[in-house]
C-alpha positions in Angstrom: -7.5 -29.5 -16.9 -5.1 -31.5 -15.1 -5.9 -31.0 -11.1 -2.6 -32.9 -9.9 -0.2 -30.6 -12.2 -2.2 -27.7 -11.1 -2.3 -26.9 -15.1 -5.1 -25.7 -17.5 -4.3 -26.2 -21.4 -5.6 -23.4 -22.9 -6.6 -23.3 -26.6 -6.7 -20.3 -29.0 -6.9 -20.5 -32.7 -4.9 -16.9 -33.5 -2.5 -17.2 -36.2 1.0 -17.7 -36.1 0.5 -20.1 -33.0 0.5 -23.6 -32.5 -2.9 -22.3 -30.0 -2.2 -24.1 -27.2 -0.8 -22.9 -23.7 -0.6 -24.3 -20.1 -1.7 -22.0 -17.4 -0.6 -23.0 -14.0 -2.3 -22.3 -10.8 -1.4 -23.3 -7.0 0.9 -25.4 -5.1 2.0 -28.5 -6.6 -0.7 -30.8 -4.7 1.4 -33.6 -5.3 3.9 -32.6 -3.3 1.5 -31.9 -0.7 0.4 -35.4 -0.9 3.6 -37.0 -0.5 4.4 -34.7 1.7 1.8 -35.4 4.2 2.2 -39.1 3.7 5.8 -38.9 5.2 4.6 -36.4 7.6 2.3 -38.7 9.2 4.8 -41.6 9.2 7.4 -39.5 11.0 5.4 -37.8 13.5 2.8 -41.1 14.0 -0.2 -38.9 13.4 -3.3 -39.7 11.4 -3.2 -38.4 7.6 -4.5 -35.2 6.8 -7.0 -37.4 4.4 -8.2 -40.6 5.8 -8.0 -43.9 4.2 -12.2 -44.3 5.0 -12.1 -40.4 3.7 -10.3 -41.6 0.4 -12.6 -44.9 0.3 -15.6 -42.3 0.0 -13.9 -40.2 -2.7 -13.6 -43.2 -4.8 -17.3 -44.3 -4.1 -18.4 -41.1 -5.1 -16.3 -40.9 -8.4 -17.2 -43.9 -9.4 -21.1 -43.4 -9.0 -20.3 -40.6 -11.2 -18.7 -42.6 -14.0 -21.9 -44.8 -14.3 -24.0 -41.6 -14.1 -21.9 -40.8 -17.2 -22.1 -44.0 -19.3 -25.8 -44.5 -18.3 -27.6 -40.8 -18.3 -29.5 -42.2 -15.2 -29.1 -41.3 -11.2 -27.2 -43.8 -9.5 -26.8 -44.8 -6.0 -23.5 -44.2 -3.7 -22.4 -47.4 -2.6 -20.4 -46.5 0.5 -18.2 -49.4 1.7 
């Protein structure tokens, strides 16, 4: 799955097929992003995601990687 292309690659083992597709789903969200991004520079106006919002996202992902490579609960460090 591939969030930011909005695209799901879908496998099938049927003959005659090389059994792979790409479904797609939704708006492009990067064209959202950017979009908002000059939005808020234009119109002086605070992002529809916040840089400290952003800064948690990351925390949290990250917390999950070392969940991953450990197997053990880890701690959210928030900046």
């Amino acid at each position: 799955m591939d969030y930011f292309a909005q695209t799901l690659k879908h496998t099938d083992a049927r003959e005659g097929d090389d059994g792979t597709a790409s479904i797609n789903w939704g708006s492009d969200s990067n064209r959202g992003l950017v979009d908002d991004f000059v939005e808020t520079i234009r119109d002086v106006r605070v992002p529809e995601t916040t840089g400290e919002e952003g800064i948690v996202a990351v925390a949290v992902v990250e917390a999950t990687h070392g969940f991953v490579k450990r197997g053990d609960p880890v701690d959210v460090e928030f900046p």
